[in-house]
Z-matrix of the N, CA and C atoms (Angstrom, degrees):
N
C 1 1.444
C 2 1.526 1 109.53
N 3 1.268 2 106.12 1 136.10
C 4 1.571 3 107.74 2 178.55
C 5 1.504 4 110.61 3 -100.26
N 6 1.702 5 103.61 4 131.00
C 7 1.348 6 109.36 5 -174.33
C 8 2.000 7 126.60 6 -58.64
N 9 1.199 8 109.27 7 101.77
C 10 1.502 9 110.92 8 -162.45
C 11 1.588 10 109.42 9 -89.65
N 12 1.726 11 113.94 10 37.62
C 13 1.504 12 97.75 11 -177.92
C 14 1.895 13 100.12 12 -101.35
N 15 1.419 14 84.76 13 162.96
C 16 1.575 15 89.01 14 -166.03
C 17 1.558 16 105.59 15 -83.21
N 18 1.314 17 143.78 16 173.52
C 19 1.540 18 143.98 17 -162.48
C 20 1.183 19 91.24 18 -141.29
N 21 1.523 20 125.97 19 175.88
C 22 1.075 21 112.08 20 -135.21
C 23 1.579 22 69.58 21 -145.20
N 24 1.699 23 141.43 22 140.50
C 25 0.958 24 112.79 23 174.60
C 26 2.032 25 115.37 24 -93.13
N 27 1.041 26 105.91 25 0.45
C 28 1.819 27 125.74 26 172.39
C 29 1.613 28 71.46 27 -62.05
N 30 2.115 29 78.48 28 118.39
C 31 1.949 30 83.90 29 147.63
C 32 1.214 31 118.20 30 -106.15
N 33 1.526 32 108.46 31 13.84
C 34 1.932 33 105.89 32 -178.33
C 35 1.764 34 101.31 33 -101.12
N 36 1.649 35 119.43 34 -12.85
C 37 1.293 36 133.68 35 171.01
C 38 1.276 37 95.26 36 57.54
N 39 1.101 38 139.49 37 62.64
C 40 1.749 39 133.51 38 168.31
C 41 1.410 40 93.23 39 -107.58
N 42 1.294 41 111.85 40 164.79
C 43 1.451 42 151.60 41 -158.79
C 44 1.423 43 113.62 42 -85.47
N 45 1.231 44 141.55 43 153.44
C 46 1.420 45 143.81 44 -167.75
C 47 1.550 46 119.03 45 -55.45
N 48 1.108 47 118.71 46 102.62
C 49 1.473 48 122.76 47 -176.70
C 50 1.989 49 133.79 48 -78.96
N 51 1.227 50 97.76 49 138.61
C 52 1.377 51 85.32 50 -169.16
C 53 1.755 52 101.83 51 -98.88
N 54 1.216 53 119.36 52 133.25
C 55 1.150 54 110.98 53 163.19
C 56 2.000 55 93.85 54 93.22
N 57 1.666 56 95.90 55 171.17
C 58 1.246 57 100.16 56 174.73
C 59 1.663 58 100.45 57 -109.72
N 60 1.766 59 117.84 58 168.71
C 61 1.573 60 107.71 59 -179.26
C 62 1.261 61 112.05 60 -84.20
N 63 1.791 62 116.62 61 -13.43
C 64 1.361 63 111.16 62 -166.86
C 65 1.598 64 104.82 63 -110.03
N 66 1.040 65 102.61 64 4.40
C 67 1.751 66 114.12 65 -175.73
C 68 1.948 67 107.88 66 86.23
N 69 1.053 68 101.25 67 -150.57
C 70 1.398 69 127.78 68 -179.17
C 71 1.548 70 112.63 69 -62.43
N 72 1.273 71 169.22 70 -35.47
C 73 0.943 72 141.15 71 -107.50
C 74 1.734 73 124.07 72 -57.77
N 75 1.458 74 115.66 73 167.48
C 76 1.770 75 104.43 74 171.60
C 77 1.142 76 108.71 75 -90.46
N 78 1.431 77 101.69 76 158.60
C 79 1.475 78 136.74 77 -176.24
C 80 1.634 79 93.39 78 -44.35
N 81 1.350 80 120.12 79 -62.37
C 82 1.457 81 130.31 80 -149.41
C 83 1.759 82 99.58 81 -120.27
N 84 0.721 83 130.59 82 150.08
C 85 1.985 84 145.07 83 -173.69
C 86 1.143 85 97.60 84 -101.50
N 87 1.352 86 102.95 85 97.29
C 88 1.665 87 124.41 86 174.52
C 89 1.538 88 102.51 87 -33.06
N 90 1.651 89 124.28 88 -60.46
C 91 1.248 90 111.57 89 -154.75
C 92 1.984 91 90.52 90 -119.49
N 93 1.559 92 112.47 91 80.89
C 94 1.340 93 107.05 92 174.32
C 95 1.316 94 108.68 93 -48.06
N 96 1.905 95 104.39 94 179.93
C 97 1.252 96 133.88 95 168.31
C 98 1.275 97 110.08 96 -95.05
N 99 1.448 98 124.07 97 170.58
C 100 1.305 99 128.23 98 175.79
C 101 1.608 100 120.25 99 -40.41
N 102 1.452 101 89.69 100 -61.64
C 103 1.892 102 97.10 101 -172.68
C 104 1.460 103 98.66 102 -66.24
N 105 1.460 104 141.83 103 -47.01
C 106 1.771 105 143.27 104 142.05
C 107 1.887 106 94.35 105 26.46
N 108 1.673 107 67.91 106 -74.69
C 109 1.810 108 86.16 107 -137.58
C 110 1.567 109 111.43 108 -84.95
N 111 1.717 110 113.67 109 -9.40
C 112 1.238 111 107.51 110 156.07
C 113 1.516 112 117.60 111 -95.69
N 114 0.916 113 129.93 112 21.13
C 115 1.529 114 145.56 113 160.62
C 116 1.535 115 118.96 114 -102.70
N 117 1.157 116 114.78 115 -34.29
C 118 1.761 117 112.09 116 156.00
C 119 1.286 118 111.21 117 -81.10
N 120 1.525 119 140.57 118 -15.58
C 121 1.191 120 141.67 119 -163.33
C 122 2.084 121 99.04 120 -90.74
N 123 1.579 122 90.02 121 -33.63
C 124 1.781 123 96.65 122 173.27
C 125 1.597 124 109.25 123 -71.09
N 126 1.482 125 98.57 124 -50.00
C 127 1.426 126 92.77 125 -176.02
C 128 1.482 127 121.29 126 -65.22
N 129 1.478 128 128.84 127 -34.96
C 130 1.064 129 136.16 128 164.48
C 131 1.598 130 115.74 129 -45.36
N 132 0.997 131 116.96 130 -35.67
C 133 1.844 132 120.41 131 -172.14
C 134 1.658 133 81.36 132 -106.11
N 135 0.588 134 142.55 133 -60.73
C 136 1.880 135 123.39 134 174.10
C 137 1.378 136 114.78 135 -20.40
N 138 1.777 137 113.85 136 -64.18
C 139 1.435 138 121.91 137 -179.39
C 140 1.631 139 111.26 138 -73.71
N 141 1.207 140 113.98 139 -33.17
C 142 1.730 141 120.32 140 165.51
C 143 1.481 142 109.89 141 -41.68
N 144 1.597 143 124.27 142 -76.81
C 145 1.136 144 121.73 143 -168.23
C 146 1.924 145 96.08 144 -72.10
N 147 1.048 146 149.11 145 -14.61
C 148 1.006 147 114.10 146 164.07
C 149 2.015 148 143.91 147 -71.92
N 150 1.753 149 76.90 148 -11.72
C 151 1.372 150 95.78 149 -165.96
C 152 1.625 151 95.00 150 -72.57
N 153 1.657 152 112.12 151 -57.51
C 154 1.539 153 118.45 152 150.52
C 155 1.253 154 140.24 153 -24.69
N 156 1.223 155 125.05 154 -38.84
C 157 2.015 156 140.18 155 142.79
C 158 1.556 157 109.74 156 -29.24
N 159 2.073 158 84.41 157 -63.13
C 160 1.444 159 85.41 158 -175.21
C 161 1.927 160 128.56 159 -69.48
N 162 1.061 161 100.76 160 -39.49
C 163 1.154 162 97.74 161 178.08
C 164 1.640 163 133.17 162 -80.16
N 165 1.391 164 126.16 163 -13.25
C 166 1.495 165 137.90 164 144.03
C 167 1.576 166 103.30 165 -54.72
N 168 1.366 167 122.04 166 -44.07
C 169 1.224 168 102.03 167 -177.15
C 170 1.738 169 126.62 168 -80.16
N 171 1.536 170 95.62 169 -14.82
C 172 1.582 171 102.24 170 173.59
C 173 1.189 172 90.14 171 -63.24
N 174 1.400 173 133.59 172 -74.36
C 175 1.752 174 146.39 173 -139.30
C 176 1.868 175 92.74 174 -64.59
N 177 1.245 176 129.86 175 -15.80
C 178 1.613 177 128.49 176 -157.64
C 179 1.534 178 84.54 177 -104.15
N 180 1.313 179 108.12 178 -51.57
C 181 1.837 180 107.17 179 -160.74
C 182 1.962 181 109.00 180 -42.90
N 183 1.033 182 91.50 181 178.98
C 184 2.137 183 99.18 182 -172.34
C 185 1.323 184 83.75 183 -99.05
């Protein structure tokens, strides 16, 4: 018989936790770094011109 118990992948195996240890942090770093902020500045004009795609093409469609 092959052993079918499940493993746990926690290698410290502790018990259900409340809360996080470091608290909250934000999604995004209020005050980025250089490479930060030219990497949200790409992604930002990435999602810009798409929003722009989209909407010439609503106003074009039949």
């Amino acid at each position: 018989m092959r052993d079918l118990t499940v493993r746990r992948s926690d290698p410290g195996g502790g018990g259900v936790r409340k809360g996080c240890e470091t608290g909250r942090m934000p999604v995004l770093d209020p005050h980025p770094k250089n490479g930060q902020k030219k990497l949200l500045a790409v992604f930002g004009a990435m999602m810009a011109i798409t929003v722009i795609i989209g909407i010439i093409a609503t106003i074009v469609s039949p």
